[in-house]
C-alpha positions, 0 to 999 in steps of 0.5 A: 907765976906772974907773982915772982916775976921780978924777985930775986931767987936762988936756983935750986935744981938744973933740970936739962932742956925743953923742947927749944933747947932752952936750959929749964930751972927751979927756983926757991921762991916758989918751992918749986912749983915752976919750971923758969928757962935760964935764958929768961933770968938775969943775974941778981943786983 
């Protein structure tokens, strides 16, 4: 995971909320393989 960190990404799917209520993602750069909590993003520059 620590490999995207950083990089810019599209979201791909919204997939609800964990356990904390944070909303969870996928993203294109890792096809996926990662669920990413919204609330960690940013938008891209």
């Amino acid at each position: 995971m620590l490999e995207y960190v950083g990089r810019a990404a599209t979201i791909t799917t919204m997939e609800g909320t964990d356990g904390s209520n944070s909303y969870i993602v996928h993203v294109d750069i890792d096809n996926g393989d990662w669920y990413w909590r919204v609330e960690t993003m940013q938008p891209a520059k």
